[in-house]
N, C-alpha and C positions, 0 to 999 in steps of 0.2 A: 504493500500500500504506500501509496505518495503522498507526504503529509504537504498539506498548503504552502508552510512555510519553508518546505524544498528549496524553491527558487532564493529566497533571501540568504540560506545557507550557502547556495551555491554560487553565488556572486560575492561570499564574504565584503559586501560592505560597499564594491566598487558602481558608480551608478552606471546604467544604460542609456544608452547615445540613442535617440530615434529620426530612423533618416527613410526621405521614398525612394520606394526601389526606383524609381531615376537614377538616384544621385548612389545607388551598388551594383549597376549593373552596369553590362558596355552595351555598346549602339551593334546593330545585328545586319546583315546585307542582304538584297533581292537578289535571285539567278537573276542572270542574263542569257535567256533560250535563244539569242540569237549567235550569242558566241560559243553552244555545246552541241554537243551529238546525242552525248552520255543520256540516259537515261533512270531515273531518280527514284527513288521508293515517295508516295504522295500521301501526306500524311491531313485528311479530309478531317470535317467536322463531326462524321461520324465514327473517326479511327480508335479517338481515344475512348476508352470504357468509363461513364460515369461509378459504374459501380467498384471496379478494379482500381482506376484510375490509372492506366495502361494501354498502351495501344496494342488494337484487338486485329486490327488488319488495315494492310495498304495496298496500294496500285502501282501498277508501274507504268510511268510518263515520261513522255518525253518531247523535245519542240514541238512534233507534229501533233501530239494530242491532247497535251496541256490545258485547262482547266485556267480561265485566265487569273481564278484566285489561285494558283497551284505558285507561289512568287516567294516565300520565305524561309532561306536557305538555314536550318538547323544542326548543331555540334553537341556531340555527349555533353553530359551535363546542361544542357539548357532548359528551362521551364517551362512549359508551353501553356498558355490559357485560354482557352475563348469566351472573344468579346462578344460574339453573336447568341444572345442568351445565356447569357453570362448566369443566370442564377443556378443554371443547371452544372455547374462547376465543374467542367472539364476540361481537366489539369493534369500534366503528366512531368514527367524530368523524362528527358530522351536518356536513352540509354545508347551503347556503343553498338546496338543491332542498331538505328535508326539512324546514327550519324550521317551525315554527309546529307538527308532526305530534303524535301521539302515541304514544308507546312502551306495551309490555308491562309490567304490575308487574313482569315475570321478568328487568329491568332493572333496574342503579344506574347512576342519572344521576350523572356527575361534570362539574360547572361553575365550571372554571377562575376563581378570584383573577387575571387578567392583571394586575396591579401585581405579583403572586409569583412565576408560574409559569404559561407558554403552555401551551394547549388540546391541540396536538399533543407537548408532551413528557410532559401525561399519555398520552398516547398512548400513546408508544413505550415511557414505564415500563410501563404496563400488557398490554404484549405480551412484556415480558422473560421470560426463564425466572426469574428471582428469583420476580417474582409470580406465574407459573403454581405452582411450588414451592408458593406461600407459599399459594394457593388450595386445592393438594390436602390439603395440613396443614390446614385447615381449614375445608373442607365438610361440611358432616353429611348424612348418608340414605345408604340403598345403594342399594335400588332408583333412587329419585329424588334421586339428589345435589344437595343447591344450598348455598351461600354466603350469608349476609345481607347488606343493606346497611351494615353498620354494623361488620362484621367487613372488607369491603371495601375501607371508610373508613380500619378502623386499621392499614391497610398503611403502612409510612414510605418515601418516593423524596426521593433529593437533589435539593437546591433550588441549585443554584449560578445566577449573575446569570443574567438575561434574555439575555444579550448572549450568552454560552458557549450555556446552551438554542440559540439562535438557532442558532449553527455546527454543532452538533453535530445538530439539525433537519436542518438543509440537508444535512447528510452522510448519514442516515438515511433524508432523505427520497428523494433521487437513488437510493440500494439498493434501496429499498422498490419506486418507479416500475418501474425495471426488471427489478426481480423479478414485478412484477403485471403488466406487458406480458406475460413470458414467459409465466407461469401464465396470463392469458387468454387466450393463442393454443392452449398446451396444454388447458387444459380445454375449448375450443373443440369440438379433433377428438377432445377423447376422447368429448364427445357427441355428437357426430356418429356416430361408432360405434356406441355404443350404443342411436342411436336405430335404425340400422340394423341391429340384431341385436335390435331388440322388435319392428320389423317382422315382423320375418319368422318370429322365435316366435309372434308374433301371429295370422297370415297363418297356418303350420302348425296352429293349435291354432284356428283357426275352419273351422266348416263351415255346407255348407246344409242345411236343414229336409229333413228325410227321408232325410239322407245316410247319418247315424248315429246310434246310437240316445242318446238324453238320461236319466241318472237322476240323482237330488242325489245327495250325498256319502254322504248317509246310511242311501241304501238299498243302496248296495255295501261300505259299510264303516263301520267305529266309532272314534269319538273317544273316548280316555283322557285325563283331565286329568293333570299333576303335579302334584307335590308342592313346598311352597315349602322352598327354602332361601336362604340367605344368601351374599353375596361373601366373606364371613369363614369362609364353609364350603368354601372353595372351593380348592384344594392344587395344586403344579405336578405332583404326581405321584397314582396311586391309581386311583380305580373313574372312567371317562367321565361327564364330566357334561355338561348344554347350559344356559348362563343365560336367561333369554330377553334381556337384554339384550346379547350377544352375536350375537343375529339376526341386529341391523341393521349390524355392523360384521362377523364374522367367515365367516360363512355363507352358502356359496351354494347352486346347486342342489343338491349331495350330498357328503356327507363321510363320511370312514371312520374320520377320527381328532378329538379333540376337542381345545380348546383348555387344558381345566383339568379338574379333576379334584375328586372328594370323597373322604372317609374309606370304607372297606368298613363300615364299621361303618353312619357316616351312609346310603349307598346302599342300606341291608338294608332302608331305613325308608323312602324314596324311591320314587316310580311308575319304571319302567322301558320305554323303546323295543329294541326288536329289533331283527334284520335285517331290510329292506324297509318298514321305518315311514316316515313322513311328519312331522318334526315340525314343525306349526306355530305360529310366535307369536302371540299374544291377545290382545296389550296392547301401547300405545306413544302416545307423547305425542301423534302425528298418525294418523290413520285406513291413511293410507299406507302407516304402519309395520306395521298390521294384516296377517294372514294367510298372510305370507311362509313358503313350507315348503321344508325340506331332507330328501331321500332320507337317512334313513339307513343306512351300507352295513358298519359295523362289524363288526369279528369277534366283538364283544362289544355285550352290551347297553348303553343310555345312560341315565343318569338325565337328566332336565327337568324344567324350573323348573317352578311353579305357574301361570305367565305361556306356557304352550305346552299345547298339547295331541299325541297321538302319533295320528298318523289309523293304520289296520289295513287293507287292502282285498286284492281278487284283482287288482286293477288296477298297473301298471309303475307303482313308485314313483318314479322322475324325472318320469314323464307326467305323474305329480300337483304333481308339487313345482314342473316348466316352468309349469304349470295356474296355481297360486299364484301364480304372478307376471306375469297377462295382464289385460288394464283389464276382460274381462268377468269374470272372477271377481271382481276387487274391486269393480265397478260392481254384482253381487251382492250382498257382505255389507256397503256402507255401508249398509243400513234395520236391519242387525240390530245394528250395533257401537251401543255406549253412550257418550255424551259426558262427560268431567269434568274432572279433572286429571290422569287418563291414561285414553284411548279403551281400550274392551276389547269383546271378543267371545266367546258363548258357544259351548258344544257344540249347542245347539241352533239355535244362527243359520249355523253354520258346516255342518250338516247338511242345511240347506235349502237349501245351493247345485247349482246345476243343473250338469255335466260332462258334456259330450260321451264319449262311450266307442266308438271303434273296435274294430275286432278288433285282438288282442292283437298281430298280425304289424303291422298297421300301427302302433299305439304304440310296438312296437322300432323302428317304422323313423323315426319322426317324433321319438325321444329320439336314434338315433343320427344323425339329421342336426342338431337340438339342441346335442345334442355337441362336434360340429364345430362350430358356431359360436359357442358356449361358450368353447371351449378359445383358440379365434383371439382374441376380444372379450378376455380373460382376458389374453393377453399383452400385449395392447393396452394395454391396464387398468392394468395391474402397471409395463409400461414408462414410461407419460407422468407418471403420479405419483411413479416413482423419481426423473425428471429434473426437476420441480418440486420435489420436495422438497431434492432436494441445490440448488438455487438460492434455497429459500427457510433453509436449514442456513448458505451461504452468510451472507446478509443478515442473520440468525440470530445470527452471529457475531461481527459487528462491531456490532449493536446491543447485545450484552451486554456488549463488551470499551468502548464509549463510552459505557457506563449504570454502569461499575466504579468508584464512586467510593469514596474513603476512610470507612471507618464510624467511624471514633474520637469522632465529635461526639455516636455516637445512642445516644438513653439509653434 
């Protein structure tokens, strides 16, 4: 056990310097794809593991097919953060597999002064709850949140000697290990599960040629856009609303209550979903994110973002919403989704998707077996990330209480 007053012992007396990683790091360079051949390991906004905090996988690029955020040249030991969503903290220290790689502009390089201040105590300052804090204070965008580099930079973490960093590393880092053991066994079998519960939604929701009958989306039913609103519109009480940014975190197959809420006032001015709509997302930083729908079952209407559309059919609104989330639908609407700085899809690309349609007895019966493996996966789900997260609350814990140093120095 770590008693509070550790850190006082272990600094015997001398104060803490508080400086922004500005002023301990050095200045980091862009490739120049005009001047190589070589080709680079590319390290995306989806490489590094939130949960790990590790890069899980990369690509390899090169002049010809570079990615024009693919620009920031990376060395062992460098800290890599992104500003794009920044609260989602993914953060990693490159290791010597990754050297030489290139990061996402949607990255700030932080490259440790080692005469000031080690590689991994930025590290561990920058996975603190201080600087999470200090990030959501100061991100701008609602829809697309991000943080600059430069606002980053003028975060301030103590500097106490190399010698303390070191102890207080090793004690961090022994937490960290065994919290990431645990988390990799657990999220192991939690996908392991869920690959076995896309099987077999899979599996139910394909058929053979001439089994039954195929029409697109369009010819059994209609897509309504929303209406855009904002997160600052957004109330813990009041009329249902759906963000689309909420899709990707809150929403599964079917809901009947919402997470937030708008003004009556604002919702008179709003598209509205009903009982039995379908609403689907439109938009998302990856294609993936695209097209995901949720039944909805409320006793009242929902408003939705501008970023969703409400599908209408005769068709079982779960059958549709299971549908939205099978590799042939989405192997579908990638030719219609649009590439930028966030993928989107319209009512018209989303209309031309083809749907297998059973009779209506078989659709009750292929949502209520659905269901059931829903509801099972669900528990599953809900349990392994409770127990990861209290081990990572743990470790949590003692990195803020050996990151508590004196502020009386910082100006």
């Amino acid at each position: 056990m770590i008693k509070p007053n550790y850190i006082k012992k272990l600094l015997g007396g001398v104060e803490v310097e508080w400086k922004a990683l500005g002023d301990v790091t050095l200045p980091t360079s862009n490739i120049k794809w005009r001047e190589t051949k070589d080709t680079y390991r590319y390290i995306d906004l989806t490489s590094v593991s939130r949960e790990t905090n590790r890069i899980i996988e990369t690509t390899e690029i090169s002049a010809e097919d570079a990615p024009s955020r693919a620009q920031k040249l990376v060395i062992e030991n460098d800290v890599i953060f992104a500003t794009t969503r920044p609260t989602q903290q993914r953060v990693c220290l490159i290791t010597e597999e990754f050297s030489g790689g290139v990061a996402s502009t949607g990255y700030c390089i932080l490259r440790a002064r080692i005469n000031e201040v080690l590689p991994k105590w930025i590290y561990h300052c920058i996975t603190s709850s201080e600087f999470k804090k200090y990030v959501e204070e100061n991100q701008s965008g609602s829809a697309y949140p991000a943080i600059s580099d430069a606002k980053v930079k003028e975060f301030k973490i103590p500097i106490p000697s190399l010698k303390v960093q070191e102890e207080i590393i090793r004690i961090l880092d022994s937490f960290s290990e065994l919290t990431a053991e645990l988390t990799a066994e657990l999220t192991a079998e939690l996908t392991a599960r869920n690959k076995q519960y896309t099987y077999y939604r899979d599996k139910l929701l394909t058929f053979e040629e001439g089994e039954v009958e195929w029409k697109t989306l369009g010819d059994v039913g209609e897509f309504t856009r929303g209406k855009r609103f904002v997160k600052t519109d957004m109330l813990s009480e009041g009329f249902p609303c759906i963000h689309y940014g909420e899709m990707y975190t809150h929403y599964n197959i079917w809901a009947e209550k919402t997470k937030s809420f708008v003004s009556d006032d604002l919702a008179s001015k709003l598209r509205i979903a009903d009982y039995g709509d379908v609403v689907i997302v439109a938009a998302g930083e990856t294609i993936e994110d695209i097209g995901k729908g949720t039944a909805w079952l409320g006793n009242t209407g929902v408003a939705i973002h501008d970023a969703c559309f409400s599908y209408r059919s005769s068709l079982n609104p779960k059958y549709v919403s299971y549908f939205t989330r099978t590799k042939q639908f989405h192997n579908q609407i990638k030719k219609h989704i649009s590439s930028g700085k966030i993928s989107a899809i319209n009512a018209n690309g989303l209309s031309k998707t083809i749907i297998p349609i059973p009779p209506f007895e078989e659709q009750d019966r292929i949502v209520s077996i659905l269901d059931k493996f829903d509801a099972l996966t669900s528990s599953i789900t809900e349990g392994l990330p409770r127990e990861i997260e209290l081990r990572k609350k743990q470790y949590e814990y003692y990195r803020d209480m050996l990151l508590s140093f004196p502020k009386s120095e910082v100006e």
